[in-house]
N, C-alpha and C positions, 0 to 999 in steps of 0.2 A: 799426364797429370801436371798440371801447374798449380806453383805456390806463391801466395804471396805474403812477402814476412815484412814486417811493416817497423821502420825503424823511427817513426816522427817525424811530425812536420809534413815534406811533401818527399819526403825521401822512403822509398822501399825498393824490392826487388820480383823478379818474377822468377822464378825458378823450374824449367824443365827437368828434363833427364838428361838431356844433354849440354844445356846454357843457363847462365843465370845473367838476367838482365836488368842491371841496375839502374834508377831513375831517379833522376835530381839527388845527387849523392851530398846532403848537407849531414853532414859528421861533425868536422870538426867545429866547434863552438855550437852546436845545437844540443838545446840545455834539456831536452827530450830522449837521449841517447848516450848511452854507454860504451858505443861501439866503436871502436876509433877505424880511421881509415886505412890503416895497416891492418886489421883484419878481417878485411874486407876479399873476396876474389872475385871474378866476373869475365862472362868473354863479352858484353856489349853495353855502351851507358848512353844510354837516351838522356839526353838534358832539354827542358821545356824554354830554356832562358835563362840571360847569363847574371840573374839578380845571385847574391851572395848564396842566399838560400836556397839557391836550385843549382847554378853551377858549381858551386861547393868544392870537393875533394876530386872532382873529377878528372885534373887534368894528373893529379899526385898520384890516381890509382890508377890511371891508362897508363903510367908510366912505369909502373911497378908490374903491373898482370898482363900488361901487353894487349890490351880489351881497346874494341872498337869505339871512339865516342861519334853518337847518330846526333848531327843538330844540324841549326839553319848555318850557310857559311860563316856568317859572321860571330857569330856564336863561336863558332871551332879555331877564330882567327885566337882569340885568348886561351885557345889549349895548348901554345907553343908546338916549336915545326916538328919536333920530335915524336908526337902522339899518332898512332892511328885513327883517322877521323875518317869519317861517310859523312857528306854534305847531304842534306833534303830541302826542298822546300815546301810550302802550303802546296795542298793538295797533291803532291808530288807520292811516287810509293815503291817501294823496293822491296824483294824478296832477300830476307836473312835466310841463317839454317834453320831458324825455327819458328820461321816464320814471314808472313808479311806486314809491312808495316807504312801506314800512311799518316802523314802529317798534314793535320789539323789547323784550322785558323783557334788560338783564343785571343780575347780581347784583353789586351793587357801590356804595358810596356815591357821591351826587350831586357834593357840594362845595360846598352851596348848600341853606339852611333850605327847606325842602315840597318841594323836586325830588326828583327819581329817575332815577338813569343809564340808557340803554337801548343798543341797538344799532339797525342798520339792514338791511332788504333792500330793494335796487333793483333793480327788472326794466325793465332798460333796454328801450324800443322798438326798435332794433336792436343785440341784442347780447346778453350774457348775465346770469344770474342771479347777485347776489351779494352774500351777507353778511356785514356787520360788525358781529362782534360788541360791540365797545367792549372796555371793560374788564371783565373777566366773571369772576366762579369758574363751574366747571363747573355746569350743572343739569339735571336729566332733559327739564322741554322744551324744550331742543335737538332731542329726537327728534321733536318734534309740529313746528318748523320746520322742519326737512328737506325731512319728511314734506308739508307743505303747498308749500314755495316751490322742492323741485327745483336743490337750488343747482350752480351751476358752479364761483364764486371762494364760498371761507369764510374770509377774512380775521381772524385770531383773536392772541390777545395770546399768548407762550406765556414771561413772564417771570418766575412765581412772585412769592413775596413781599406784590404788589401784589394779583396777578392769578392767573389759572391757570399752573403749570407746565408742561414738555412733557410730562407723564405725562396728566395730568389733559385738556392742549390736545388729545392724540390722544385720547384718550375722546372728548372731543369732537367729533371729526371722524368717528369713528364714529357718534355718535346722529344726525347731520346727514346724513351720506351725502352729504356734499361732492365731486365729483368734482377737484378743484384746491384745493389750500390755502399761503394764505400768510401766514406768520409775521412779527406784528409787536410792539411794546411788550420787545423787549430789547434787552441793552448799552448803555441807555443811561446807566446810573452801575451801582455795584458790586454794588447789589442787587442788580438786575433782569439779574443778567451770566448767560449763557444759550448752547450751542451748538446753533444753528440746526439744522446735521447731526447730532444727535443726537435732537433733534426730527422729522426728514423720517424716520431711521432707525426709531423707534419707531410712528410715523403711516401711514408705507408698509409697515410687516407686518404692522397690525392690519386694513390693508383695504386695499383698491383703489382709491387714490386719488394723487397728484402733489403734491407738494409742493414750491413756488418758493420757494426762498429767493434773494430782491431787494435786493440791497446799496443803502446809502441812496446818492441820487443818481441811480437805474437806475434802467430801467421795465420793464415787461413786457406787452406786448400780450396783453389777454385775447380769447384765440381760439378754445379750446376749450369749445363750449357747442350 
């Protein structure tokens, strides 16, 4: 069984039975979340890119829980020498304990001189397939990772501005052939202000797919896979 408990923003976690795996850890000052970064625990933090908002609390909690941070090198160069890090690059893929996990092209600046943003798919060893995309604008291979990784959860930004909108997020759920999709990176300031249900509305009549919308604080067991 995996869970995913959903903290705001583009921040959440993935929770096995054995690991909890934390993604774009933006805690502190995210005006979406209650949680502080001290109560936090984890053994692995995926980071999509080193903007405020995704690299976040990451290097404060790798330092504290002793947890692995997964990102591109350049990215891990601002976690200080002290943190456990695993370097990846695009298209590149390594076996965790719970799993595999391959690193994704998205289109979108890093935050950080020679970096490059990506996204993630993990194919958990028990449990289902699923992608994050990061922070993304739409791009046609989407349909070539579908197409290879069979996804369950496609975890996608759908706040415009920054990122893709919901117009452009369901295109995307289409070239991926997503069977479950959940929406994340809105409301959380005026820009990025977004109706979720307008999003699921648009997504679920271009295609046959599910759309959760996970209020921050909530989780949802991913079960269908």
């Amino acid at each position: 069984m995996v869970k995913f408990n959903f903290y705001g923003h583009s921040c959440f976690s993935l929770t096995t039975e054995n690991n909890i795996i934390l993604v774009d850890p933006f805690f502190t000052d995210n005006p979406l979340t209650k949680v502080k970064p001290e109560d936090i625990d984890c053994q692995y933090i995926l980071v999509s890119h080193a903007h405020f908002d995704h690299l976040g609390d990451a290097p404060a909690i790798a330092a504290r829980t002793g947890a692995t941070i997964i990102a591109i090198p350049e990215v891990l160069k601002l976690c200080g020498k002290t943190a456990n890090t695993y370097g990846m690059n695009i298209g590149g893929s390594h076996s965790f304990p719970f799993g595999m996990v391959r690193m994704t092209l998205a289109i979108h600046s890093c935050g950080t001189a020679g970096g490059i943003a990506c996204g993630f798919v993990i194919n958990f060893k028990k449990g289902p397939t699923v992608y994050y995309s990061g922070d993304t604008a739409l791009f046609s291979d989407m349909q070539i990772i579908g197409a290879k990784e069979k996804i369950d959860y496609a975890i996608l930004p759908i706040g415009d501005n920054f990122t893709m909108g919901k117009e452009d997020a369901a295109r995307s759920v289409q070239l991926l052939k997503a069977h479950n999709v959940i929406p994340v990176h809105y409301n959380t300031w005026p820009a990025i202000r977004q109706d979720p249900k307008l999003f699921k509305q648009i997504a679920e009549s271009l295609i046959a797919v599910d759309v959760h919308i996970v209020e921050p604080g909530k989780s949802l067991e991913l079960t269908k896979w």
